[in-house]
N, C-alpha and C positions, 0 to 999 in steps of 0.2 A: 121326489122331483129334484131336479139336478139344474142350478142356473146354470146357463152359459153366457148370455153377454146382456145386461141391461133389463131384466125383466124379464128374460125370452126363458122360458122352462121346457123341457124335454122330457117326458115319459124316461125311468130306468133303462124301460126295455129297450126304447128306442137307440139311448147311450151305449147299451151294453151291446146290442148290433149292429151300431158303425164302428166300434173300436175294435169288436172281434172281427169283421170285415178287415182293419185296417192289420190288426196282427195276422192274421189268414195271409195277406198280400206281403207283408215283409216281415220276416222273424227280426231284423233289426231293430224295426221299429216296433215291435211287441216288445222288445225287451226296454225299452225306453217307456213303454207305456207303465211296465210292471209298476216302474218305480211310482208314479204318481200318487195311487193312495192305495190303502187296503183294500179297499172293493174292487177297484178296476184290477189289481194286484192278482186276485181271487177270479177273476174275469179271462184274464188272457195266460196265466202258468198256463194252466193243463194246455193254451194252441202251444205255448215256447217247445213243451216236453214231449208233445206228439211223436215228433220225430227229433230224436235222439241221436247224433251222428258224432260219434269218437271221432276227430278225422286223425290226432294225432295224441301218443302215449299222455304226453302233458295235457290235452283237454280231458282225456279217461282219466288221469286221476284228479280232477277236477271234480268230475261228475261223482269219481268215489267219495271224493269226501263230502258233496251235496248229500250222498246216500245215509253217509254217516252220522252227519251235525246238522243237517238242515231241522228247523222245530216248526217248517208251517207245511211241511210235506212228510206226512207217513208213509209205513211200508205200503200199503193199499195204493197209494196216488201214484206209485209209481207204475204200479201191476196195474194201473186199470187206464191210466192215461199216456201209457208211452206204445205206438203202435209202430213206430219204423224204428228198426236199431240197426247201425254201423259200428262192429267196434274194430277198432285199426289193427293192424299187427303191432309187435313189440311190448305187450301189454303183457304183464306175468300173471298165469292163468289162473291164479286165486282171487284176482282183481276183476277178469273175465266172469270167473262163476260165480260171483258177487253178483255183477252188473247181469247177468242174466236170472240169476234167482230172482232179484229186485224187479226185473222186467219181463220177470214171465206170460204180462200178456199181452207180448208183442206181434201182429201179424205179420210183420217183412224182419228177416234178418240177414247179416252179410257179416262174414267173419273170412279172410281170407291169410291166415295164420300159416305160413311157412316152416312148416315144424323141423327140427335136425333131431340127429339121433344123442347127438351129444347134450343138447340141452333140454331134454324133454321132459316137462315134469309131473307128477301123479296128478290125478283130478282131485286136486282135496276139497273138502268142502268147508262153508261159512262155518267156524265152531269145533271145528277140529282140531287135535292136540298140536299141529304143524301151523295154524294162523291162530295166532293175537285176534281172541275175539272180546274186548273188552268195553266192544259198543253195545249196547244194547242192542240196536237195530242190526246189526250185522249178525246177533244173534237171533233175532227174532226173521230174519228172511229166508226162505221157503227151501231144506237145501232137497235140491235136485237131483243132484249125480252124485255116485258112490265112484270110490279109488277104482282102478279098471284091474283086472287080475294080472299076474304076469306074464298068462298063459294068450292073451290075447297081444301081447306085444312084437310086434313084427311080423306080424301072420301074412297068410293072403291067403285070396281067396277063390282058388280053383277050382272047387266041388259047390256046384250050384242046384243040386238037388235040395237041399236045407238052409237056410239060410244061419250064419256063423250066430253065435251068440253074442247078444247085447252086454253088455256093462248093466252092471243091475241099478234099480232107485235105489236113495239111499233111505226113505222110509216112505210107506204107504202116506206120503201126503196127499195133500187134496189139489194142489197147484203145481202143474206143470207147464215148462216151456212146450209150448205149442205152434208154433207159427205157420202159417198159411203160404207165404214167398219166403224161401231162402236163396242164398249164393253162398256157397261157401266151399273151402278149399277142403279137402277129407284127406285123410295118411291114415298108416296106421300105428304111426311114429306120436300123432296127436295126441292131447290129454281128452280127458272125459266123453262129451258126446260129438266129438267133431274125427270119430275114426269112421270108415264105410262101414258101418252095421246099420244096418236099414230098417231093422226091427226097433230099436228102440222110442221110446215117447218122441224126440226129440222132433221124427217125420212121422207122426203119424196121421200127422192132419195137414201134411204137406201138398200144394194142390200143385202152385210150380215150383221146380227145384232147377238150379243151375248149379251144373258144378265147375269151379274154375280150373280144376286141374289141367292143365294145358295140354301134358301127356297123355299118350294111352295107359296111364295110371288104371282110370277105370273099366277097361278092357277085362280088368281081371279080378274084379268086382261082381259077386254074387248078390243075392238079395235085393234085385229090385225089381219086386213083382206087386202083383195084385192085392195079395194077403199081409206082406210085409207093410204097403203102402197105397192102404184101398183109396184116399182117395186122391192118389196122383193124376195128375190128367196132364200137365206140361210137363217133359226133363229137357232138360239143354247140357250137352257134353262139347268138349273143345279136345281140340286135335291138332296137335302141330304137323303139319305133312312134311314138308321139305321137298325137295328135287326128285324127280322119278330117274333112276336110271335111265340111259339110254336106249334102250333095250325094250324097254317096256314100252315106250313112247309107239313105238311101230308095230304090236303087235296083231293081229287081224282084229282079234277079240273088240278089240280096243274103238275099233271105227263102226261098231255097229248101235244106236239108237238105244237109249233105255228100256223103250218098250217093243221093242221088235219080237216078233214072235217065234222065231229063230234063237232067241238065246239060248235056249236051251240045246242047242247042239255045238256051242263056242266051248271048246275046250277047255275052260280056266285055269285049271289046275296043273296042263303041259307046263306053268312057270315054275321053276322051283323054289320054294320059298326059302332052302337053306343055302341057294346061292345072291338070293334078292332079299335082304334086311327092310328092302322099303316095301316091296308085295308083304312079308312076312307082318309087319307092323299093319298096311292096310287088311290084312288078313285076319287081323285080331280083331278091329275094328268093325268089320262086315261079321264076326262070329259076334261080339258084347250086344253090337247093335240087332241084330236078328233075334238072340236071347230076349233081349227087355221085349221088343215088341211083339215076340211070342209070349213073354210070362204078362204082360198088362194087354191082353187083346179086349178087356173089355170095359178097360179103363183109360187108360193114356188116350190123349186124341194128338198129342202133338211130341217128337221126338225129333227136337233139332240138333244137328251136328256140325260145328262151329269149324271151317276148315280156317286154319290160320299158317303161317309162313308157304303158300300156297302161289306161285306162277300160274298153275294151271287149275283151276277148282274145276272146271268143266270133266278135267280127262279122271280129275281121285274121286268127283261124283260116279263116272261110270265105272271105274275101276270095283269100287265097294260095291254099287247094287251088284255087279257080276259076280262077284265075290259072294255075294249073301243072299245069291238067286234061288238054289238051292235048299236056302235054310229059312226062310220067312214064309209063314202061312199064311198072310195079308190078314186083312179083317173079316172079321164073323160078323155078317148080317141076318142071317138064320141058321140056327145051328140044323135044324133038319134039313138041309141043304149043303152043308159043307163038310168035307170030311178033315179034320183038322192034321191027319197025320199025313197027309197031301200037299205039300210046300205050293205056294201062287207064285211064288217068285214076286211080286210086288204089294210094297205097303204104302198107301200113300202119305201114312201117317209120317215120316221119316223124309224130316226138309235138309235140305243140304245147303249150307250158309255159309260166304263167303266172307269172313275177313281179313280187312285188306292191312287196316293200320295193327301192327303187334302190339299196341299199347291200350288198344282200347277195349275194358271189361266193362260189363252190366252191373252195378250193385240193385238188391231186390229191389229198392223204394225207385229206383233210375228212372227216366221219362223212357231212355232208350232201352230199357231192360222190354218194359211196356210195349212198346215199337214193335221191339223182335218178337214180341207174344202173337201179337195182333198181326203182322205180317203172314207169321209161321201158320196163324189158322188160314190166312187167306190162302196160302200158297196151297194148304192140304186141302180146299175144294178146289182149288184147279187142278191138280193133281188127281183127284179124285175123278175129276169130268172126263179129262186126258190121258186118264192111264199112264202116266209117265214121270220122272221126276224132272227138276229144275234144280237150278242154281237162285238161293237169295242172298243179294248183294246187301251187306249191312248199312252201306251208305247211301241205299234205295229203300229206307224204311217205308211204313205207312203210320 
């Protein structure tokens, strides 16, 4: 029993329920709690370390050296009590696969790492002859990724019949990063598991994945199917559009309705894409996007497309389903009723989203990451009712 003021005694349980209520409500003021005694201390870490958020190079190596000297938190506490991680860019990547060995069993992570060719360095791991491992614990954390070969450096990924090979484990351990939400930015220029290889551990238990790549980077990006990533159900890709030609603005094509039953006699291809750089780009677009939602027809429910530096999102929505009319099978609702090698020209699953401010990204743990999830499913039953696509406005969440 625990006094509080004059007599008046509290039940443990009782204490240890309004304090963890009050740390829940502000991590400020958890961390002000920590300090008061050893119990309460043992009470409220594991809310502080929930979530995890590098936001800047100097708090990450903070958190390293927690990983390294702290004596009231083991390797285990870290692995079993940190479920959101952010770690920031500018962080050198041996400090990175530290902090994720140690937090392998995080469910959200976000890593949006801008990698150059100039600076890019191997995946090494905790205990390798290239890191100072002279901590115990540094030694003792789970290593996960092995150096990548050279053979996968710079590659792409044009042949979409197999998916490209993974970077292998670096030993039959038993603890892998696994997380459930990511964002993260993918090259092939990156160290360890943050290249497009979609086979490896890192998504295999991926349910929604965003990628930040801004670019049609991943246009040309293999491996995101079914078998690679059984159980995806949400992706989120970004797409910078920019101005449409002139040209384009007026074409007939262009004034007819998503769902009109007529598409299929609108020319599309009369443009020529080696005189139109911006059809050629949304052209890429409409082929990446028609792939994924051909290769996960029985798993993805949601495949949002992020239009950004856009005037006009209404005309690059119509633009691409035209474009990808021809190559999309839509959904399989009975297979002895559908012949799969028979394009529908429409998938509802495939939302098309508007953002408006250039600056504003999802990280996985985000309320707005959330938002656009739960919007994007509403959009694909209405979609589904209407036979036709929409535009969603990010700044018209739900």
């Amino acid at each position: 029993m625990l006094n509080t003021s004059q007599g008046l005694r509290l039940p443990p349980e009782v204490v240890r329920h309004i304090l963890e209520h009050i740390a829940w409500s502000n991590i400020k003021t958890a961390t002000v709690l920590s300090l008061l005694c050893r119990t309460v201390h043992c009470w409220v870490d594991p809310i502080i370390y929930t979530n995890v958020h590098l936001l800047t190079p100097r708090i990450g190596q903070l958190f390293i050296r927690t990983l390294n000297t702290s004596h009231t938190k083991n390797a285990s506490f870290f692995a079993t009590k940190v479920k959101s991680l952010y770690i920031c860019s500018g962080m050198h990547p041996r400090d990175v696969l530290q902090i994720l060995s140690a937090c392998y069993g995080a469910d959200e992570l976000t890593y949006w790492e801008v990698p150059s060719p100039r600076n890019t360095q191997p995946a090494l791991l905790p205990g390798s002859p290239q890191i100072p491992s002279n901590n115990i614990r540094t030694r003792s954390l789970s290593p996960i990724f092995l150096s990548c070969n050279s053979e996968f450096q710079g590659t792409r990924h044009e042949s979409f019949d197999s998916p490209s090979p993974a970077p292998q484990l670096s030993s039959p351990g038993k603890h892998l990063l696994s997380p459930r939400k990511v964002s993260l930015f993918l090259h092939d220029y990156h160290f360890g598991p943050f290249k497009p290889y979609f086979n490896q551990p890192l998504f295999s238990s991926v349910t929604h994945l965003s990628i930040a790549n801004e670019w049609q980077d991943w246009t040309s990006w293999g491996g995101i199917n079914s078998l690679t990533m059984p159980s995806l159900t949400h992706l989120k890709v970004d797409l910078s559009v920019g101005d449409a030609p002139h040209d384009v603005r007026h074409r007939e094509w262009m004034n007819t309705i998503t769902s009109n039953p007529d598409l299929a006699r609108c020319n599309v291809d009369e443009v020529d894409a080696r005189q139109c750089p911006w059809i050629t780009k949304m052209n890429a677009a409409a082929n990446a996007l028609s792939r994924i939602l051909n290769d996960t027809m029985h798993t993805l429910k949601v495949l949002v497309l992020v239009l950004r530096h856009d005037s006009n999102p209404a005309r690059t929505a119509k633009v691409i389903s035209r474009l990808a009319h021809s190559k999309i099978y839509g959904e399989v609702f009975d297979l002895s009723y559908h012949d799969p090698v028979t394009p529908t020209g429409f998938d509802p699953r495939l939302v098309f989203t508007w953002e408006r401010q250039p600056f504003r990204y999802s990280h996985a743990h985000s309320e707005h990451e959330r938002m656009i999830w739960r919007s994007a499913d509403a959009v694909v039953k209405g979609q589904r009712a209407l036979c036709g696509y929409t535009v969603m406005n990010c700044d018209l969440l739900i």
